[in-house]
N, C-alpha and C positions, 0 to 999 in steps of 0.2 A: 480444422477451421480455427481461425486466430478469436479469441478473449475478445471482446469489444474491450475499452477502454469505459473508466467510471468515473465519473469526477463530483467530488464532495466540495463543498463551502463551508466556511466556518468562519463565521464573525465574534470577536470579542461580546463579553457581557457589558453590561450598561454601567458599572460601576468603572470600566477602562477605556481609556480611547479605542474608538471605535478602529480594528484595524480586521484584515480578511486575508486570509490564507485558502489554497486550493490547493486537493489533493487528489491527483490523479493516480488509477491504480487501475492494474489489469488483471490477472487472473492470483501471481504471486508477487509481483513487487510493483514500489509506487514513489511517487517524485512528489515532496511536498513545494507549492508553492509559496513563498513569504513564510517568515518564522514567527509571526505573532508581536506582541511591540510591551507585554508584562509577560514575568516569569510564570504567575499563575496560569495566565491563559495559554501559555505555550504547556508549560503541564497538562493543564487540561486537554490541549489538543495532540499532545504524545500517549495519553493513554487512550485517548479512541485510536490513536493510529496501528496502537500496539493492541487494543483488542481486536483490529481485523483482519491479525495473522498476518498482515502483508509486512515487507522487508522492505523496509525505508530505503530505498538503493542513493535519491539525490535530493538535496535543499535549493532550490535557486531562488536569489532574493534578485527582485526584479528592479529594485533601484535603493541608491542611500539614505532613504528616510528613516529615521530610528522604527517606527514600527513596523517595520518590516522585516528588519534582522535583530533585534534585542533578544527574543527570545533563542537565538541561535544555539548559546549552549545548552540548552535545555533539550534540544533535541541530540546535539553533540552526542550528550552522553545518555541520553535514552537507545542511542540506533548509532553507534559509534562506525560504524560500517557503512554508513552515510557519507556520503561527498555533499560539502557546500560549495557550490557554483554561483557565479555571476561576471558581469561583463567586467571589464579591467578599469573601465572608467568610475565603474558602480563601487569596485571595490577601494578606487581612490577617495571618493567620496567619504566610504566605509572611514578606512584606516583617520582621515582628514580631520573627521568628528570626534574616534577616539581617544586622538592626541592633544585634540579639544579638553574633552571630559577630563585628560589626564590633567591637563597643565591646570585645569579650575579645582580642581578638586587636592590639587597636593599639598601636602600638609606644611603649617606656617613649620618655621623653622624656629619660632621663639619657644617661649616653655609658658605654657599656663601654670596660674597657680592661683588662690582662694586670695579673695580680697582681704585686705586687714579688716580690723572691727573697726575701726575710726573712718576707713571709707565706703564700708557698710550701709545704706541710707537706713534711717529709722520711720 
């Protein structure tokens, strides 16, 4: 007789945006839905995964909203044996954003350095 299938919810705590992840599992292994949208909350939702013995087999993030996938690597390397999956258009989105982040975030190319004392305000 086949495992029923089991499916858990897990919503963020109230100090992070509020994001939902679901994880379906059957008797030995299980397919997380959405990876969480803060590091912490993906931690948090890798050690319940990982206290209920079951073998994380897939990730599928269900579209390119950051909270959805941020937490990705968190599971990456909790359950390295994991496959992340999603649709081709989802993962254009994906990549879209983070060449976003990259281009805002890269560092000035001048040089800081400590104001003089004469342009110091008093």
């Amino acid at each position: 007789m086949a495992t029923p299938l089991n499916l858990q919810v897990f919503t963020s705590g109230p100090q992070a945006l509020s994001a939902t992840s679901s994880l379906v599992s059957g008797a030995r292994d299980a397919v997380l839905i959405d990876a969480q949208f803060t590091l912490s909350e993906a931690h948090r939702l890798a050690a319940l995964i990982y206290e209920t013995g079951k073998r994380l087999t897939t990730i599928y993030i269900t579209h390119g909203h950051p909270d959805h996938y941020f937490g990705l690597t968190v599971f990456k390397q909790a359950f390295p044996g994991a496959q992340a999956v999603t649709a081709p258009e989802v993962l254009e989105v994906i990549n879209e954003t983070a060449a976003a982040k990259v281009a805002q975030w890269k560092p000035s190319t001048g040089t800081i350095s400590r104001p003089s004392r004469s342009s110091r305000r008093r």
